[in-house]
N, CA, C and O atoms as CSV, one atom per row, in Angstrom:
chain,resi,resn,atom,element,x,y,z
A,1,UNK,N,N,109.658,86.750,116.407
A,1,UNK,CA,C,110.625,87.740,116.003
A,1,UNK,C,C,109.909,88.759,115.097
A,1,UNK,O,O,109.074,88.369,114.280
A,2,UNK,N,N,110.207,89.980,115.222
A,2,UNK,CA,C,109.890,90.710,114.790
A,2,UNK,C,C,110.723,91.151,113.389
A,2,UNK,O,O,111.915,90.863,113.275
A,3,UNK,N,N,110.104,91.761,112.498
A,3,UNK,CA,C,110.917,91.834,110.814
A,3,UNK,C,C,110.338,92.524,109.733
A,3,UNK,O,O,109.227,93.001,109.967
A,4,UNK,N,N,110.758,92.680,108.727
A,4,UNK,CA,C,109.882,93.595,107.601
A,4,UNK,C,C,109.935,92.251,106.515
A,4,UNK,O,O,110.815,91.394,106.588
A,5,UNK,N,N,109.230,92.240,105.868
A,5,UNK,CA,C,109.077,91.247,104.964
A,5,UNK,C,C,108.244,92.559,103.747
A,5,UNK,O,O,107.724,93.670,103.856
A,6,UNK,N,N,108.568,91.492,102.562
A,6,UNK,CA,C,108.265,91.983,101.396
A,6,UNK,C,C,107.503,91.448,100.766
A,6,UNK,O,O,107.879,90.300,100.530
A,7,UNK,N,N,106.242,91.767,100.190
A,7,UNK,CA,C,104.869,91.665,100.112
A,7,UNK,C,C,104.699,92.045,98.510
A,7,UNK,O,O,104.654,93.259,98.308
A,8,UNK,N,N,104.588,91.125,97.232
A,8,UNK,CA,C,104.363,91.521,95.822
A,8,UNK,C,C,102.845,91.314,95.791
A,8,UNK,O,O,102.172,90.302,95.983
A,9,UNK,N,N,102.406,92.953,95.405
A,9,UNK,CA,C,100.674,92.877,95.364
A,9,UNK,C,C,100.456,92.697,93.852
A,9,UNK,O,O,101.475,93.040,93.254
A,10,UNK,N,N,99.919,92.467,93.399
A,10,UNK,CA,C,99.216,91.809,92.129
A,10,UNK,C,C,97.882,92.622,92.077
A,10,UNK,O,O,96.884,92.642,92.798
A,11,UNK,N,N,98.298,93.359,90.810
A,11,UNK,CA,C,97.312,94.981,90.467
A,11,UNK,C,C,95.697,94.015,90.411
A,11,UNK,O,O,94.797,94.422,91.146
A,12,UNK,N,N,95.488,93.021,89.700
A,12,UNK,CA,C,94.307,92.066,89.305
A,12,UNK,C,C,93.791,91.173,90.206
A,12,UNK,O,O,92.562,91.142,90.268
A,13,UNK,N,N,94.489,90.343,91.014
A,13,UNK,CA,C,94.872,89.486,91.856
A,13,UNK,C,C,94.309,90.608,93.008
A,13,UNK,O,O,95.120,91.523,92.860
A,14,UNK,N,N,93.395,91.024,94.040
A,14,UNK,CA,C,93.622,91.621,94.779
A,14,UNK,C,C,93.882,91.367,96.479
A,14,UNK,O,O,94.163,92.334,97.186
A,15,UNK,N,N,93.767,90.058,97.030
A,15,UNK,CA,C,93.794,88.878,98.185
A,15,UNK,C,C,95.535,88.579,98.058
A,15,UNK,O,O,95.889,87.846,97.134
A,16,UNK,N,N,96.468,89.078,98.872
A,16,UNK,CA,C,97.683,89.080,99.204
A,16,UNK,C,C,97.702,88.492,100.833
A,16,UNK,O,O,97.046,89.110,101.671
A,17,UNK,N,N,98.568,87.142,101.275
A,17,UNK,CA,C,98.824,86.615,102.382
A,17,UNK,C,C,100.204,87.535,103.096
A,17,UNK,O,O,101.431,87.623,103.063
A,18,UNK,N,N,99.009,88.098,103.720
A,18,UNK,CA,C,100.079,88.855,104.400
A,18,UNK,C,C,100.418,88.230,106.277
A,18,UNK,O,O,99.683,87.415,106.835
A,19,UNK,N,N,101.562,88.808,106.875
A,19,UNK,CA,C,102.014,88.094,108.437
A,19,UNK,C,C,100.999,88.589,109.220
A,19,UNK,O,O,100.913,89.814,109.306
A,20,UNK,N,N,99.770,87.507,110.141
A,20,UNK,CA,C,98.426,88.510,110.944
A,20,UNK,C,C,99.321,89.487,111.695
A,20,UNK,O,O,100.410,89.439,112.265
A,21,UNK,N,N,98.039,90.724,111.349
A,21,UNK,CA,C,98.914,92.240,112.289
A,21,UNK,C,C,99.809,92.385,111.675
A,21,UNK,O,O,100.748,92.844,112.327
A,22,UNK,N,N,100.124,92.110,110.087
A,22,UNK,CA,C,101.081,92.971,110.065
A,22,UNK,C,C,100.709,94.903,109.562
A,22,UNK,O,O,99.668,95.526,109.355
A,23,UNK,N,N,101.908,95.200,109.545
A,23,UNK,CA,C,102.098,96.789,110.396
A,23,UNK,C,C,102.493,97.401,108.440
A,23,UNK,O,O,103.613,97.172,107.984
A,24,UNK,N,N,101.778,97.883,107.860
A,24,UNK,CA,C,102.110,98.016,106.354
A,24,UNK,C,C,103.197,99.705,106.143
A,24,UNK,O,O,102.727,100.794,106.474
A,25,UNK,N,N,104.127,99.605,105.759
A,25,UNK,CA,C,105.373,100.020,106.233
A,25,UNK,C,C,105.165,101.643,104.868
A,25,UNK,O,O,104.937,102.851,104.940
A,26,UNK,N,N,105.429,100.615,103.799
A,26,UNK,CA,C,105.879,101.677,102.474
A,26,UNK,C,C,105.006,100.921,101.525
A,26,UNK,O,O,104.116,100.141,101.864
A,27,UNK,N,N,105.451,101.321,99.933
A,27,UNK,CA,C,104.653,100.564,98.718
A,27,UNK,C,C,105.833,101.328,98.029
A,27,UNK,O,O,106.389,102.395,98.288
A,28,UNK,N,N,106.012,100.357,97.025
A,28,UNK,CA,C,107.184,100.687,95.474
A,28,UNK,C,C,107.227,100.059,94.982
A,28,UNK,O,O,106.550,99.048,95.172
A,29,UNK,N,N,108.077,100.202,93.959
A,29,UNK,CA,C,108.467,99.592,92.586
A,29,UNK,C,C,109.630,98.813,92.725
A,29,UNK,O,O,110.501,99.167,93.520
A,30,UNK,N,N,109.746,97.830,92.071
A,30,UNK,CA,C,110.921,96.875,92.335
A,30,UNK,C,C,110.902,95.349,91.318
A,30,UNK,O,O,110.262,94.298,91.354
A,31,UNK,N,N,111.849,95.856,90.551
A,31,UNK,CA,C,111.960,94.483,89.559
A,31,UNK,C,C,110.622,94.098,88.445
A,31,UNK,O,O,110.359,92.982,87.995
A,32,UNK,N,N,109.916,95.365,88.184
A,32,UNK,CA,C,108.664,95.022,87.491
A,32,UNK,C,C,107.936,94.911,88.465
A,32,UNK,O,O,106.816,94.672,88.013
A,33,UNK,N,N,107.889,94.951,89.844
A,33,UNK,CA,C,106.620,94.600,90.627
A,33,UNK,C,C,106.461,95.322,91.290
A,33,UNK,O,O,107.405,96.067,91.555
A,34,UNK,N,N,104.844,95.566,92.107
A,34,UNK,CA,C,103.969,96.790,93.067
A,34,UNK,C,C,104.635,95.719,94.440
A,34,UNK,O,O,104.512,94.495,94.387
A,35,UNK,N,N,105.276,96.379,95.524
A,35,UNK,CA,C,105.556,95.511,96.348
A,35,UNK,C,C,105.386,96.221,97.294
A,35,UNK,O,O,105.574,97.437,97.251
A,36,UNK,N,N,104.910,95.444,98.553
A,36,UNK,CA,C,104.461,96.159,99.791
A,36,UNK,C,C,105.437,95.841,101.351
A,36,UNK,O,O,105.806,94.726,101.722
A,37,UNK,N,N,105.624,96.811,101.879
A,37,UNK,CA,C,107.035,95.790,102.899
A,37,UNK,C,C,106.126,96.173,104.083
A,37,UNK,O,O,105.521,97.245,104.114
A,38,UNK,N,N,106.068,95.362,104.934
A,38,UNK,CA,C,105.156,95.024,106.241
A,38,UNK,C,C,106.455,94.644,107.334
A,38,UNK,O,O,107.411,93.932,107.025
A,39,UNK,N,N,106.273,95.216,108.520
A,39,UNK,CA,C,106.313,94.485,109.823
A,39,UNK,C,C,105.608,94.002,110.343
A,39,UNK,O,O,104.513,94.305,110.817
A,40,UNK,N,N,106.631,92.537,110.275
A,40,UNK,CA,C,105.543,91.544,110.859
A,40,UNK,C,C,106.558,90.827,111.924
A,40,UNK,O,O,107.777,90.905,112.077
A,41,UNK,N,N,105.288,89.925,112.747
A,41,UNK,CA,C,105.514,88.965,114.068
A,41,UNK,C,C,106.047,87.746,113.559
A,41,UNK,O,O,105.009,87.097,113.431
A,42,UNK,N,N,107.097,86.900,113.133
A,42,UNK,CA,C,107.464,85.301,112.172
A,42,UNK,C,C,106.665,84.537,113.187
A,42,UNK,O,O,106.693,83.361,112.823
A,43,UNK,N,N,105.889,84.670,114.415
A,43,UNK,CA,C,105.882,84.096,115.484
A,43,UNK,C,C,104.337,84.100,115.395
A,43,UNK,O,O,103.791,83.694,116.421
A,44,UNK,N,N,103.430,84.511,114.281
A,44,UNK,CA,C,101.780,84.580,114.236
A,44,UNK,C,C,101.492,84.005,113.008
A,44,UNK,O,O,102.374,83.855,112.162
A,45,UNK,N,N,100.093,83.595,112.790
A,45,UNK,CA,C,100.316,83.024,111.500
A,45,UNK,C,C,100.293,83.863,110.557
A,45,UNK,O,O,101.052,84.826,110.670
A,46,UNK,N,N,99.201,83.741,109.026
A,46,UNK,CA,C,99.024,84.464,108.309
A,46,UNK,C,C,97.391,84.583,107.973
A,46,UNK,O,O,96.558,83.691,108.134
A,47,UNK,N,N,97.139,86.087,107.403
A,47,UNK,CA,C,95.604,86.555,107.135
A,47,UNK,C,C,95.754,87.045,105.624
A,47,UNK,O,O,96.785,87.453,105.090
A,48,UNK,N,N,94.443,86.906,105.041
A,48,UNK,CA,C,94.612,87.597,103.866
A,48,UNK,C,C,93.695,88.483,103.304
A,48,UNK,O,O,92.484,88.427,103.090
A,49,UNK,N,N,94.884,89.618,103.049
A,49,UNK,CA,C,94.315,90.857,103.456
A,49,UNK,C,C,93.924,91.337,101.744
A,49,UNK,O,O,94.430,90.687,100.830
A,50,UNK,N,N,92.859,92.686,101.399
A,50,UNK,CA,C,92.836,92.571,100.165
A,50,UNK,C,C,93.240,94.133,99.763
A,50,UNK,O,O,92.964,95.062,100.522
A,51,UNK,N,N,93.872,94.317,98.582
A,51,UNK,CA,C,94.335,95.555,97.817
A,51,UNK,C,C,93.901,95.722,96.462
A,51,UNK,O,O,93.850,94.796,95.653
A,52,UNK,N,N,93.525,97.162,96.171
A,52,UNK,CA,C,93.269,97.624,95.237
A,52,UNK,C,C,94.464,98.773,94.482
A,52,UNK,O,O,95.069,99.566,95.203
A,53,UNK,N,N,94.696,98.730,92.955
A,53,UNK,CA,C,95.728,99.477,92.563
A,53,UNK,C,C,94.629,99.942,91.623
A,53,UNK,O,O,93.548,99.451,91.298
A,54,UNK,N,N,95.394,101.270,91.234
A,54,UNK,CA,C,94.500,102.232,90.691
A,54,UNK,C,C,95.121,103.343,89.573
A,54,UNK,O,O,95.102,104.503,89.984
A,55,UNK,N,N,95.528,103.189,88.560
A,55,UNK,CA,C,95.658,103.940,88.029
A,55,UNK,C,C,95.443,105.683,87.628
A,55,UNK,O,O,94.469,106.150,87.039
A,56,UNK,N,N,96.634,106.442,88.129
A,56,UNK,CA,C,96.103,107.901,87.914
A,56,UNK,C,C,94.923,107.915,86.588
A,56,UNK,O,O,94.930,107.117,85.651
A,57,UNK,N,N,93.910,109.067,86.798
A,57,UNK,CA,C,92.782,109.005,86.157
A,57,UNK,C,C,92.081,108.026,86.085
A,57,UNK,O,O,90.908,108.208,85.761
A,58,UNK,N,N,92.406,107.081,86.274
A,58,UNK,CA,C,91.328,105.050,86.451
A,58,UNK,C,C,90.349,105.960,87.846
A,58,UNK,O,O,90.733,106.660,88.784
A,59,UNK,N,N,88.681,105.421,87.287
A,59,UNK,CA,C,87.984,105.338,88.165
A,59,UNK,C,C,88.200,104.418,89.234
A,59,UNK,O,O,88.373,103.216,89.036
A,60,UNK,N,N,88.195,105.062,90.602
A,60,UNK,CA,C,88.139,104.692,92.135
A,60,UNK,C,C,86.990,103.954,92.123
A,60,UNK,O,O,85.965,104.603,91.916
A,61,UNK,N,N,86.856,102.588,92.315
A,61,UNK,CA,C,85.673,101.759,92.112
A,61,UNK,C,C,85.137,101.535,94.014
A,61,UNK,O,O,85.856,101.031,94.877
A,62,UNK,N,N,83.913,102.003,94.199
A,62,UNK,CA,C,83.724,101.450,95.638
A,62,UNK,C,C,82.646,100.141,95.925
A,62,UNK,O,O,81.781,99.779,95.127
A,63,UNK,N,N,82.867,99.643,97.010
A,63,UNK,CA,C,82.263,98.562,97.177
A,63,UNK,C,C,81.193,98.860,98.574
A,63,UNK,O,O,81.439,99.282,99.704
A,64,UNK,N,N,79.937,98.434,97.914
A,64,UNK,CA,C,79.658,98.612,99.752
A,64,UNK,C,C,79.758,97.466,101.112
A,64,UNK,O,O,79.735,96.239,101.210
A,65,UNK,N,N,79.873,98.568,102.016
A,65,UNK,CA,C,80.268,97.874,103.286
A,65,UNK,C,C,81.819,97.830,103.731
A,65,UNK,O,O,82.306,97.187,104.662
A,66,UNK,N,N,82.476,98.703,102.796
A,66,UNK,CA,C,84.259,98.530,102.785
A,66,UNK,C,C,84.341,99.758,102.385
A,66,UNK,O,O,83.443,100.410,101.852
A,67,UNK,N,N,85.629,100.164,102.682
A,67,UNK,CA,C,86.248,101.379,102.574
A,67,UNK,C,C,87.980,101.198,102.016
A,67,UNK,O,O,88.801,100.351,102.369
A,68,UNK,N,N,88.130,102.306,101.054
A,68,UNK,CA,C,89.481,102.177,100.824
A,68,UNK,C,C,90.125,102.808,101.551
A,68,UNK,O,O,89.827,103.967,101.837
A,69,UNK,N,N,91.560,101.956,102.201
A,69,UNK,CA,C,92.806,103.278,102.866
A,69,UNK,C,C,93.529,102.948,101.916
A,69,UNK,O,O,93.724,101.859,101.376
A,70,UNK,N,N,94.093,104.397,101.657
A,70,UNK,CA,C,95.083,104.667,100.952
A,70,UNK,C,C,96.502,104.516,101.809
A,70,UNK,O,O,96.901,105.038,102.850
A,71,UNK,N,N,97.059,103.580,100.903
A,71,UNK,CA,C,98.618,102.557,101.109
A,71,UNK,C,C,99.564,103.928,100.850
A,71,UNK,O,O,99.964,104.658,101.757
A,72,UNK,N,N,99.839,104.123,99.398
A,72,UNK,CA,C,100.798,104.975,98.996
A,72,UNK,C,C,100.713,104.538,97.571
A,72,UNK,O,O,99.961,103.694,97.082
A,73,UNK,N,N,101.822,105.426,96.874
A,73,UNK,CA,C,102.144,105.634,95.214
A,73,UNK,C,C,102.946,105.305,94.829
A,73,UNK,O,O,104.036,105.689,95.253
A,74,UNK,N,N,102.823,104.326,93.719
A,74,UNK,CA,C,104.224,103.454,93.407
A,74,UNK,C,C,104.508,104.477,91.765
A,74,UNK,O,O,103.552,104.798,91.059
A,75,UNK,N,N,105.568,104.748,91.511
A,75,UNK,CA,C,105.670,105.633,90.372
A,75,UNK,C,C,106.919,104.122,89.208
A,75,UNK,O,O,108.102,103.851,89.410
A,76,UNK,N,N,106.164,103.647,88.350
A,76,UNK,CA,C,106.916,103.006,87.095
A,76,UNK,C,C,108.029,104.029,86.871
A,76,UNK,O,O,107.928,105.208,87.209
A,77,UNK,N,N,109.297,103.393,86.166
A,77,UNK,CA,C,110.553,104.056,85.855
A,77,UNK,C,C,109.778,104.291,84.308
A,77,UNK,O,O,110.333,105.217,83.717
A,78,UNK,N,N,108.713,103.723,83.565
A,78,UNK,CA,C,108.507,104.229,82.443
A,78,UNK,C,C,107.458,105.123,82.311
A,78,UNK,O,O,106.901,105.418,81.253
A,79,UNK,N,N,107.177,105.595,83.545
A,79,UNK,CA,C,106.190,106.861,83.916
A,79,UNK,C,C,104.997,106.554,84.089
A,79,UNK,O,O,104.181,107.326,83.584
A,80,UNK,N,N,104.563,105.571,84.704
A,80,UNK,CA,C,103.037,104.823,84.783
A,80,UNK,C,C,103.203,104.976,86.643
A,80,UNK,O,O,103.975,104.371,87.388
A,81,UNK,N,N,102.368,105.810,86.907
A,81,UNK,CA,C,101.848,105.630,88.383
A,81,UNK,C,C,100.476,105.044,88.736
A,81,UNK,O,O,99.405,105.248,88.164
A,82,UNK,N,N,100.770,104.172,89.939
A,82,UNK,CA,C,99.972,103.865,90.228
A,82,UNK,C,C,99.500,104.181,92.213
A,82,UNK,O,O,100.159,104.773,93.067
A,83,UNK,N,N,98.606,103.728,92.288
A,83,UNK,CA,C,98.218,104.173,93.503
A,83,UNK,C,C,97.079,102.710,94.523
A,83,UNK,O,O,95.938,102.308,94.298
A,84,UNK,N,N,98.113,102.312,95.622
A,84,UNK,CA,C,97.525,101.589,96.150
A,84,UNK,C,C,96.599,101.665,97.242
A,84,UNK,O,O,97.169,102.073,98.254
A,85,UNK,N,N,95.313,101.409,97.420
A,85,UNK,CA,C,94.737,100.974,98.517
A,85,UNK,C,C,94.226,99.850,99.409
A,85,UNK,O,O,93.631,99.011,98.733
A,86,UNK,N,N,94.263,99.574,100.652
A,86,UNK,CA,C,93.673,98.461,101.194
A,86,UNK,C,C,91.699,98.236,101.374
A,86,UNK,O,O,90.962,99.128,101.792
A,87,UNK,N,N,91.383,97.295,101.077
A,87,UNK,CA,C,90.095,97.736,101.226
A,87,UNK,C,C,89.532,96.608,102.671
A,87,UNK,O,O,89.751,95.417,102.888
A,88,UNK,N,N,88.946,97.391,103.242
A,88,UNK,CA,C,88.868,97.198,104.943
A,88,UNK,C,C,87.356,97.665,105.449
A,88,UNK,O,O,86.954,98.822,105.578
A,89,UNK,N,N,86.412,96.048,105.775
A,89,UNK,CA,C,85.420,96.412,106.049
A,89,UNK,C,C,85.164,97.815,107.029
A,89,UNK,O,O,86.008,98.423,107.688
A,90,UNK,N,N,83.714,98.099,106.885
A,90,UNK,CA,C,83.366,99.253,107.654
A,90,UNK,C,C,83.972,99.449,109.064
A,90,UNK,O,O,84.699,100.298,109.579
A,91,UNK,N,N,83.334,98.242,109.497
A,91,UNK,CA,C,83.193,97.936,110.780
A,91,UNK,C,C,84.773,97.357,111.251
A,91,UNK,O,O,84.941,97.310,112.470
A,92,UNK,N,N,85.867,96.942,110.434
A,92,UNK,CA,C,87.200,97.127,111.054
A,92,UNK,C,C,88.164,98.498,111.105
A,92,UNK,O,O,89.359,98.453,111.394
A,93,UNK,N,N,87.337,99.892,110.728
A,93,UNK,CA,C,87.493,100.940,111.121
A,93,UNK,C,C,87.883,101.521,112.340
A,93,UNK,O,O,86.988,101.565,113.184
A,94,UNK,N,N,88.936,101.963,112.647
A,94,UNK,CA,C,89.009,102.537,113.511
A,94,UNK,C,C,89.353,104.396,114.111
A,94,UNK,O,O,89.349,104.668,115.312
């Protein structure tokens, strides 16, 4: 079955079990937490995928052999934005 599920990324923590293939939808704020909502397959297992959050003005840290995609911008109700990316070897580029 197909579904959106809701995904709490952990700014420090950056290895989140996400549904394999899943399809990464939006990113926001919700209840104190960076949360990520995915369509996913309930019918595949799970992979774990890794994210980076980034603070406006925070140095963009790179790694080699990986690349960041940029997820989207989660904006705090107490004015703290942040900005998520997935980081995704070279070579799973497409």
């Amino acid at each position: 079955m197909i579904t959106v599920f809701k995904y709490i990324i952990h700014p420090f923590t950056p290895e989140t079990e996400l549904g394999e293939g899943a399809k990464i939808l939006s990113v926001g704020y919700q209840n104190g937490n960076i949360c990520l909502w995915a369509q996913t397959d309930t019918e595949l297992g799970y992979e774990v995928r890794s994210f980076k959050v980034f603070g406006t003005d925070w140095e963009i840290e790179e790694i080699k052999g990986y690349e960041l995609k940029f997820i989207g911008t989660v904006q705090y109700p107490e004015g703290l934005v942040f900005h998520v990316f997935e980081e995704l070897k070279k070579s799973n580029l497409i």
